[in-house]
Phi, psi and omega in degrees: 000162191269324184313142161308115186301150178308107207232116171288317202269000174226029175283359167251017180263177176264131157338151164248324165248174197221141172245120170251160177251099126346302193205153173326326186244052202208108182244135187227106195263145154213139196297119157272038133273062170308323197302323177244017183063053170032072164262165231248103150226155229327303168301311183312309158333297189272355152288290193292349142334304198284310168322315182289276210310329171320316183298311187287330204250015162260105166317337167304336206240143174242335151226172157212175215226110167293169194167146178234144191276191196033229202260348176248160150317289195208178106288345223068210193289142159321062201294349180318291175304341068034280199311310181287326173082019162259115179060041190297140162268171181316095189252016181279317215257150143294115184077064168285348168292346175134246211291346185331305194256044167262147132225099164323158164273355202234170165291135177255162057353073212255118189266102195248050132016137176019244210245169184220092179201160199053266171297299203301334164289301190290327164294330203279340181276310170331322181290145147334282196229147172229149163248143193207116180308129163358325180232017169299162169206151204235135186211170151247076187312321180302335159351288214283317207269025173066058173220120158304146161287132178211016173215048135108340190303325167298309203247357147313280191306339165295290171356317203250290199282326172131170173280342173294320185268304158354289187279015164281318178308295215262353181266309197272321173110350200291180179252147186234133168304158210282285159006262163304340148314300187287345195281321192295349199074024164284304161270167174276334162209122183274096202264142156281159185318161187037041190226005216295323190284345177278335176301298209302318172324297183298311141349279187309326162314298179300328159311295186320344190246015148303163151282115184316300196292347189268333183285313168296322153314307173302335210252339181280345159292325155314293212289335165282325176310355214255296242249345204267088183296357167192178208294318173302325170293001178272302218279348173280329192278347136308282181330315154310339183237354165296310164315309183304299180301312201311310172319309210313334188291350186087197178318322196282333191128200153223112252221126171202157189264110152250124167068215163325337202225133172265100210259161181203140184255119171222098153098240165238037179267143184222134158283091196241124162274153170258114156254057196268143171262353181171149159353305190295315175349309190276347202265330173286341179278158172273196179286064216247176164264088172232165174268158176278149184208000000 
């Protein structure tokens, strides 16, 4: 269940994450701490952990869209609680901001507002995708104070940007403008202020309206080629999971309607009938290599 189990001694505290349905296929977890630019401690960790796994194994839902309430993301781990020696997160484990050492079957969406910096950077990588408002800005800020990348951040962020832009962040600290995100391929998309969660929402939707298994397959062929001791072994292991969706319609194949044109998969073959009535018809399709019948 996605609800938060029945708890006496904490039905009066406020969610630190709040889950919500964005859209029918649509889950939109969001960090509940403003008070503290929504930084992750230990319970919030372990919300948000739950939530995610709640998320992947309800069918209902096809993406979901990360988000921190108010004018920040994330700041990151909670150092008050660190200081305090209270409600500390976990660092015996993997993934102490909460969801970091998941790897979903579904798409994530991370919607980023004012800062992103440290954990809060390493939550924004974790994600599939960011869309990230016009004047936010992203760091590994835990630089200047002695706090390590310990949720994926060494090794994500080379991943999405490359190692150069990567030890530039992360060795020197700095903070990089919404711009300079998007030049590096960090963020994906650049939004005005305050639109970042309707943009990611809208973003999620349009994931959400794919054929699941070929998108979730394709997208589960990225993130494993990483695991992949060499280019054939990427390239079998696409093919493989490339074979599945083809399967998956059973004999016939696997058959859906875009726009105008009826597609059908049947082995390794892919078929687009056209029924276009006017020009645009043909202009709603996507850019596949296919033949007219």
């Amino acid at each position: 269940t996605l609800n938060r189990a029945a708890d006496p001694h904490r039905a009066r505290m406020p969610s630190t994450v709040i889950v919500r349905e964005a859209a029918p296929s649509v889950l939109h977890i969001s960090i509940n701490r403003p008070h503290c630019r929504n930084a992750v401690d230990a319970t919030c960790a372990a919300e948000l952990k739950a939530a995610f796994e709640a998320f992947d194994k309800n069918d209902k839902y096809k993406a979901a869209v990360l988000s921190g309430e108010g004018s920040t993301f994330c700041a990151g781990a909670d150092l008050k609680a660190v200081a305090t020696g209270t409600n500390i997160n976990d660092v015996s484990q993997l993934g102490p901001m909460g969801p970091t050492a998941l790897q979903l079957s579904k798409p994530v969406v991370c919607a980023i507002q004012g800062y992103a910096v440290a954990g809060g950077l390493e939550l924004a990588c974790w994600a599939d995708l960011r869309v990230v408002e016009e004047d936010a800005q992203v760091g590994v800020l835990c630089r200047r104070v002695g706090v390590p990348l310990i949720d994926g951040g060494t090794v994500r962020l080379p991943r999405l940007i490359g190692q150069s832009r990567a030890l530039d962040l992360i060795l020197t600290g700095r903070l990089i403008g919404a711009a300079e995100a998007k030049g590096m391929g960090l963020a994906n998309r650049v939004v005005a202020k305050g639109t970042c969660v309707y943009e990611a929402i809208k973003l999620a939707q349009e994931l959400a309206s794919f054929p699941p298994t070929c998108m979730e397959n394709d997208r589960h062929s990225v993130y494993t080629q990483w695991d992949c001791p060499s280019l054939q072994h990427a390239m079998e292991n696409e093919m493989r999971l490339g074979r599945q969706t083809l399967a998956s319609g059973g004999g016939g194949g696997i058959c859906w309607w875009e726009g105008a044109a009826w597609v059908q998969a049947v082995g390794s073959y892919v078929c687009v009938c056209v029924r276009a009535r006017n020009w645009s018809d043909y202009e709603r399709l996507s850019p596949w290599t296919f033949t007219l019948s």
